[in-house]
Backbone bond lengths (Angstrom), bond angles and torsions (degrees), N, CA, C in turn:
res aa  C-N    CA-C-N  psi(-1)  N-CA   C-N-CA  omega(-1)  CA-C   N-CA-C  phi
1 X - - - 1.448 - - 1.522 110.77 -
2 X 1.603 116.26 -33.88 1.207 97.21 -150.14 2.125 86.80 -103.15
3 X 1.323 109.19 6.05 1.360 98.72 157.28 1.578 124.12 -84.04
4 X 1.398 113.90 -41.09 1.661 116.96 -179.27 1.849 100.25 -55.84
5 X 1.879 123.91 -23.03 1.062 107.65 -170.38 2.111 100.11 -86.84
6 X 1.225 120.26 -0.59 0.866 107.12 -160.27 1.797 95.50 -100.74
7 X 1.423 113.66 -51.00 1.383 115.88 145.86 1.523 136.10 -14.83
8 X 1.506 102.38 -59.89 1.521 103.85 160.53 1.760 111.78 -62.89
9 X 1.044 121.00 -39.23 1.556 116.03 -162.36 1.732 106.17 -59.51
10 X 1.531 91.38 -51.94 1.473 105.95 168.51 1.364 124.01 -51.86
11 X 1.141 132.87 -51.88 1.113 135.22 175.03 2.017 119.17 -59.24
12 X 1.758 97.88 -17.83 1.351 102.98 -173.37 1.186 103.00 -102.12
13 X 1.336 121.64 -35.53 1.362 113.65 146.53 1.361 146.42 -40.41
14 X 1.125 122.69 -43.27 1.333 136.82 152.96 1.392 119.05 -64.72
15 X 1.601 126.24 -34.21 1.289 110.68 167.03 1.266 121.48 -82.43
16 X 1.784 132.17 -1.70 1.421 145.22 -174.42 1.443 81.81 -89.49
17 X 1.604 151.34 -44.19 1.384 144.69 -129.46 1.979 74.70 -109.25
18 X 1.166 145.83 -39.76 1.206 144.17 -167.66 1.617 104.10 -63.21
19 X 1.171 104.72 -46.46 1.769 120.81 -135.10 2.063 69.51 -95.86
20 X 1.384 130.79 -55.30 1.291 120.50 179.15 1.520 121.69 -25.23
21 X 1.791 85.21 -79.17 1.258 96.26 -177.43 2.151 123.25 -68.20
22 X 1.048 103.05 7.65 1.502 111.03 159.40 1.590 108.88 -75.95
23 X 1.592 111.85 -55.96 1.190 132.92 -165.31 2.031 103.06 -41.51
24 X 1.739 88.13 -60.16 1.363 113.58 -168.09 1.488 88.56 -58.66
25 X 1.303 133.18 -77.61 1.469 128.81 -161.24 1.594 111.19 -42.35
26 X 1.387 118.30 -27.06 1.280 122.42 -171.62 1.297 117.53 -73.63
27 X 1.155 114.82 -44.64 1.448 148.57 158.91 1.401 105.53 -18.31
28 X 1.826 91.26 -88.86 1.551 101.62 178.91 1.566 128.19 -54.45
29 X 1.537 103.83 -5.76 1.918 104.20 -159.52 2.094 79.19 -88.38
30 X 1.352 100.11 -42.15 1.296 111.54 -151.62 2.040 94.02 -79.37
31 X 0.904 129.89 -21.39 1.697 119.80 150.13 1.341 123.40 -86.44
32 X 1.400 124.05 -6.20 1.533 121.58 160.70 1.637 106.68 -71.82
33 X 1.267 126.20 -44.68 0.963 131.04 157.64 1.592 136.05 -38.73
34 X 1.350 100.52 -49.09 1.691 122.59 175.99 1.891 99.02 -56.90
35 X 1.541 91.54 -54.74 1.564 107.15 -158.87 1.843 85.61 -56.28
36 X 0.936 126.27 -51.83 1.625 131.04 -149.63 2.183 93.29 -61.05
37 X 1.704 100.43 -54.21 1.431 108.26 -163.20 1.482 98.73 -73.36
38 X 1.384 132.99 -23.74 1.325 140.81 -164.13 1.652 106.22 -83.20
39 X 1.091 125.17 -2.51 1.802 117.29 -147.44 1.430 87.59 -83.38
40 X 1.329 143.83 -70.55 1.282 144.60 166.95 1.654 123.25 -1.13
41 X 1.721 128.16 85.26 1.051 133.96 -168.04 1.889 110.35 -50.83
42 X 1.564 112.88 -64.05 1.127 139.02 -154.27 1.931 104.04 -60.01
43 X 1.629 99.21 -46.49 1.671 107.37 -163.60 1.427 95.83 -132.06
44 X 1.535 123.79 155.33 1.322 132.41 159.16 1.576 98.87 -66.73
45 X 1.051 102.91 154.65 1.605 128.02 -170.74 2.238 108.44 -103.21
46 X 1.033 93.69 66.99 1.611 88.29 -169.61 1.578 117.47 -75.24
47 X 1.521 112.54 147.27 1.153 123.49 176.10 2.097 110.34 -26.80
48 X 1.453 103.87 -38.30 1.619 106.02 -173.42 1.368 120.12 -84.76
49 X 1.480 97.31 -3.82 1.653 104.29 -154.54 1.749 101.81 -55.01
50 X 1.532 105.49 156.06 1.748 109.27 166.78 1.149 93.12 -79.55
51 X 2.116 81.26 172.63 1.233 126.51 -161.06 1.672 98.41 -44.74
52 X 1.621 127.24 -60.97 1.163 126.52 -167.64 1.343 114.49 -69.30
53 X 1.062 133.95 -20.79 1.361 149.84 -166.05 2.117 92.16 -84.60
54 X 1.233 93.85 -57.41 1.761 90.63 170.65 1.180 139.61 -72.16
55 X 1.563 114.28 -19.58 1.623 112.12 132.60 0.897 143.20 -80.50
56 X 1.212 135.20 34.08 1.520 167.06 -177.16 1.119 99.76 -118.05
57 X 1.178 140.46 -63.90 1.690 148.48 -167.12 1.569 94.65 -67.66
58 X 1.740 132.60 -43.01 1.054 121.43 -141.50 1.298 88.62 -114.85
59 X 1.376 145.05 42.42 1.343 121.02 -149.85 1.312 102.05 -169.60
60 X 1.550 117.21 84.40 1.853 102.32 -176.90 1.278 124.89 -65.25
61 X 1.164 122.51 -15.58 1.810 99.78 173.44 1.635 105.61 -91.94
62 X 1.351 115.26 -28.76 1.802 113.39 159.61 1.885 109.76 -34.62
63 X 1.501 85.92 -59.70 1.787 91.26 -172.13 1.420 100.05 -40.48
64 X 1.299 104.25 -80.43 2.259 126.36 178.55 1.474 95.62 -6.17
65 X 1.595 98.00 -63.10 1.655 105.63 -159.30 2.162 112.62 -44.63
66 X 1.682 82.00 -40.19 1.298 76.56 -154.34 1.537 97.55 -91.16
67 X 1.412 116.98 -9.67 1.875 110.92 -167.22 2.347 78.23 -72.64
68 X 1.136 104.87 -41.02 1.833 87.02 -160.19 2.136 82.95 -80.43
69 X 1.413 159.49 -10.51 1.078 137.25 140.84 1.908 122.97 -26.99
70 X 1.524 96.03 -55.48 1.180 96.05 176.89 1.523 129.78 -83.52
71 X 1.166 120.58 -31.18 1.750 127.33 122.11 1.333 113.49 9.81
72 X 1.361 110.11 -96.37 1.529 143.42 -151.27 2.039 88.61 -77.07
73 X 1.318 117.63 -42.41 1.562 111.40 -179.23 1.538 111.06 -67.68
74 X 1.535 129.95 -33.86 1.282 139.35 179.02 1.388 108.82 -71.08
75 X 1.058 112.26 -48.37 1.744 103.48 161.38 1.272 136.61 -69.57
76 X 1.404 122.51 -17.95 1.916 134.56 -179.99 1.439 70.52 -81.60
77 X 1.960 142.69 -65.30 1.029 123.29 -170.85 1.421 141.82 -28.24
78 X 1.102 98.45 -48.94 1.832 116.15 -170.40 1.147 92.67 -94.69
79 X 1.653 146.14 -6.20 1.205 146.84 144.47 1.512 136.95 -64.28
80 X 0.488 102.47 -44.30 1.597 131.12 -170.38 1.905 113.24 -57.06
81 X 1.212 128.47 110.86 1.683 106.57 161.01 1.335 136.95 -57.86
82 X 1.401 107.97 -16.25 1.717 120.52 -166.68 1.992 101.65 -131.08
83 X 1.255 118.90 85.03 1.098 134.87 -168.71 1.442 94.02 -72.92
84 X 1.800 118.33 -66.42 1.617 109.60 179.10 1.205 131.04 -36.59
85 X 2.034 110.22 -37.77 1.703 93.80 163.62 1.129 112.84 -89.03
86 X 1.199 147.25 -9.45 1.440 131.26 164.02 1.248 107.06 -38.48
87 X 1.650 109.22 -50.10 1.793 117.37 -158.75 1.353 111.94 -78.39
88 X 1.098 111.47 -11.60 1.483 127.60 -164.94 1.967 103.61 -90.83
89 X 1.449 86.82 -46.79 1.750 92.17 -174.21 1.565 97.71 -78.80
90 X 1.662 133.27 -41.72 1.085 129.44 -176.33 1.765 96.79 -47.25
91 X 1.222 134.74 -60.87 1.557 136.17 -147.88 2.049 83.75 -73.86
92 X 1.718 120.16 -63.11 1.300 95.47 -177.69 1.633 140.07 -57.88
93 X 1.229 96.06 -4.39 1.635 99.36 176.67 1.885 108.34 -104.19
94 X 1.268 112.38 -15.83 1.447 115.89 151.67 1.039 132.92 -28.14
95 X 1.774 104.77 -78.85 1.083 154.20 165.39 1.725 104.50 -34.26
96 X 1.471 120.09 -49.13 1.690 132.96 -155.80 1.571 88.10 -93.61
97 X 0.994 134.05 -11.15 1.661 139.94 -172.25 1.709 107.22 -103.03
98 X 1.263 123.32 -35.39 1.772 144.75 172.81 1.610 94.39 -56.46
99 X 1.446 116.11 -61.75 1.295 116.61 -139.74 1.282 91.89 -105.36
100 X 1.129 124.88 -43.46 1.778 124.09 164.02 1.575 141.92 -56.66
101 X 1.329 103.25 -51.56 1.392 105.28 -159.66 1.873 98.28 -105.33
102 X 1.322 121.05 104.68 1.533 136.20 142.76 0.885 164.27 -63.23
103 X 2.189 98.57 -8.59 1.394 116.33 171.01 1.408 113.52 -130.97
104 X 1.104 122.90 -165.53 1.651 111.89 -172.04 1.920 90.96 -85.58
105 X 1.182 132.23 -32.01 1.510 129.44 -163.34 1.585 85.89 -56.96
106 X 0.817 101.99 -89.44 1.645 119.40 176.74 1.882 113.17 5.46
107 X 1.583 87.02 -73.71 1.431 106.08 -176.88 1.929 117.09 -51.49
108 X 1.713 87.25 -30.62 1.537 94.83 -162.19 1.413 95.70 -82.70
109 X 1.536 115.48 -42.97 1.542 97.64 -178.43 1.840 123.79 -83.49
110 X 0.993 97.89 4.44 1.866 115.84 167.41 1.543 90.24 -89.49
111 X 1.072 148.88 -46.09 1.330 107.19 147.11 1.132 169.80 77.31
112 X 2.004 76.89 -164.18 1.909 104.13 176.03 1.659 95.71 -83.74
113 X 1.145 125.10 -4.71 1.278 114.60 174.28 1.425 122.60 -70.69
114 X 1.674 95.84 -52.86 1.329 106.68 176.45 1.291 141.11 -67.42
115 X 1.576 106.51 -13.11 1.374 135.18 -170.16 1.735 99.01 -98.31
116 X 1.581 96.75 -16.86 1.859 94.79 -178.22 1.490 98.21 -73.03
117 X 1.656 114.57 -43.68 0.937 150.24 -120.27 2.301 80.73 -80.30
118 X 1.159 86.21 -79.52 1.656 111.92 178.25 1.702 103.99 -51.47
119 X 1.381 122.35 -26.07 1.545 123.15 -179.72 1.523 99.21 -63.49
120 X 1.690 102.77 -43.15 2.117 110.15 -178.09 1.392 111.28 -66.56
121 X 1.052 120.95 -24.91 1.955 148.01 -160.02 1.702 73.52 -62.67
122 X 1.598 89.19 -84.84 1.464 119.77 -155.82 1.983 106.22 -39.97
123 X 1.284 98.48 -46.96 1.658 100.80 -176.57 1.238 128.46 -69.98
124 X 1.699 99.74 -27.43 1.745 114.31 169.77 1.379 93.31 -58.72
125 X 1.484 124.96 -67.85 1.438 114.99 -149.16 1.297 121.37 -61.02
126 X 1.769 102.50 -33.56 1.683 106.07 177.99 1.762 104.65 -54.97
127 X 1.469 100.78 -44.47 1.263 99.19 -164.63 2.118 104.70 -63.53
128 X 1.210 115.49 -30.75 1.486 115.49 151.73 1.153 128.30 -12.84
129 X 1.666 94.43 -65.23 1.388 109.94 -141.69 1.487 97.68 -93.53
130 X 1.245 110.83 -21.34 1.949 103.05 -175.20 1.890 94.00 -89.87
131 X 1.170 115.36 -14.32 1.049 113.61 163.44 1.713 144.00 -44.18
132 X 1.520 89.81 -52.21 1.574 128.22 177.12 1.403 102.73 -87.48
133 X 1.656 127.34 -29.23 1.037 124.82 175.78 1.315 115.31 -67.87
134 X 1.235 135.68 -44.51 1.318 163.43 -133.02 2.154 86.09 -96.68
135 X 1.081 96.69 -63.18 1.626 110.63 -175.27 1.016 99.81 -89.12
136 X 1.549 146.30 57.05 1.342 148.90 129.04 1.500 116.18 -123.99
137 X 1.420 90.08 -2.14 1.898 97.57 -161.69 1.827 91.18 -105.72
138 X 1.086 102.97 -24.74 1.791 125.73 -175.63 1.305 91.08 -74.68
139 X 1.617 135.00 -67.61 0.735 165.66 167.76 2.165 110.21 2.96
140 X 1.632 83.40 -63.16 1.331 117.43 -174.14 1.572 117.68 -86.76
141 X 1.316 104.82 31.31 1.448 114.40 174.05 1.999 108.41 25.34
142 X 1.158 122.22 45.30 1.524 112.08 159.71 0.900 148.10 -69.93
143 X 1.329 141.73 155.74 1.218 151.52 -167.37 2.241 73.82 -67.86
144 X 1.675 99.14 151.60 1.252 126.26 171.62 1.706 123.02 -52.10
145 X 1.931 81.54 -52.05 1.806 85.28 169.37 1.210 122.23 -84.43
146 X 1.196 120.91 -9.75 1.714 119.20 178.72 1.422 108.49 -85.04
147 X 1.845 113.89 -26.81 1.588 107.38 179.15 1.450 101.59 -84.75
148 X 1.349 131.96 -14.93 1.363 110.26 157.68 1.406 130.90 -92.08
149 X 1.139 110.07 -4.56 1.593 96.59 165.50 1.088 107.98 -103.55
150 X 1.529 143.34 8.74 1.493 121.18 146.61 1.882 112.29 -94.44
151 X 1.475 104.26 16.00 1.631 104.18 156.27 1.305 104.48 -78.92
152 X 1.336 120.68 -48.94 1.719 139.39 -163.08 1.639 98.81 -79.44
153 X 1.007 129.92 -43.35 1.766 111.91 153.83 1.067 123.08 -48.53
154 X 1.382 116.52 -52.11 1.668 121.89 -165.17 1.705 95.47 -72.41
155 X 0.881 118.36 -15.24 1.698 111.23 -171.37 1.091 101.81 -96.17
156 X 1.326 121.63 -36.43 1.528 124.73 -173.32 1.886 102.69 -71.82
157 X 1.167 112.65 -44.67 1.527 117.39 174.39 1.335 113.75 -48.51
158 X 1.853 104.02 -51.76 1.391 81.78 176.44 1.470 132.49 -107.98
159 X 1.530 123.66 43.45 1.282 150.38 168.35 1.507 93.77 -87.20
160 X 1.529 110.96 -49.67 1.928 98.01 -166.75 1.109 106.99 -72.20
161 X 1.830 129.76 -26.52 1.333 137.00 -173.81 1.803 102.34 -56.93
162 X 1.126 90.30 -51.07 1.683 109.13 -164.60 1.594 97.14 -55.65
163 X 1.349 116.65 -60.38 1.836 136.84 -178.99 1.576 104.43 -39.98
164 X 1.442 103.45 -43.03 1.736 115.67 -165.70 1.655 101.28 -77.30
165 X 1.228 95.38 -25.06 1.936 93.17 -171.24 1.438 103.99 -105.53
């Protein structure tokens, strides 16, 4: 008796050490995988995604391109006076990249275009915004030194913003 129990132990042992190391291999096949569909900063990478959307997922300087795209779009964002057309042109030039672009050339120069595109976004608005700054601070009839040292704050704020991103 007390061999058939030792037999079984062994045998369950060895099939718990089988069924592990399946587990483990599965594991790892199934996050090499993750890692491959996951690389894409901006969007999840789905089993359906298009053609351009899947060289993006599969493609490290595609990825690069687009983690500093979405970068460079979050800042024209928080820049910008007119966010709806930002959001509006972001979805139509999306959209012109889905139905257009099929190879990596394509993808790469949709882009540096777009990223030029959002670099001008981004500079109009700063240039906006010290604009509006300038004529609210005017605005407020101040003493000379107080309207320049809340120019020299506001500049300094957004030098560290800029440093941080």
């Amino acid at each position: 008796m007390r061999t058939k129990t030792l037999i079984d132990t062994t045998g369950q042992a060895r099939l718990a050490r089988h069924s592990l190391g399946a587990a483990v291999l599965l594991a790892a096949l199934s996050a090499g995988s993750y890692a491959t569909l996951a690389q894409a900063a901006s969007f999840q990478c789905p089993k359906n995604a298009s053609s351009s959307e899947r060289l993006v997922c599969g493609d490290p300087t595609l990825s690069s391109l687009d983690d500093k795209l979405a970068t460079v779009y979050q800042r024209a964002k928080d820049a910008t006076p007119d966010r709806d057309a930002l959001e509006a042109d972001r979805v139509n030039q999306w959209q012109w990249r889905q139905h257009n672009c099929k190879d990596k050339t394509c993808v790469v120069n949709w882009y540096n275009r777009r990223i030029g595109e959002l670099e001008a976004d981004l500079n109009e608005g700063q240039q906006a915004q010290v604009v509006a700054l300038k004529t609210s601070v005017a605005e407020q009839d101040l003493d000379p030194s107080a309207r320049d040292a809340i120019l020299k704050l506001k500049a300094a704020d957004r030098a560290t913003l800029h440093a941080q991103q």
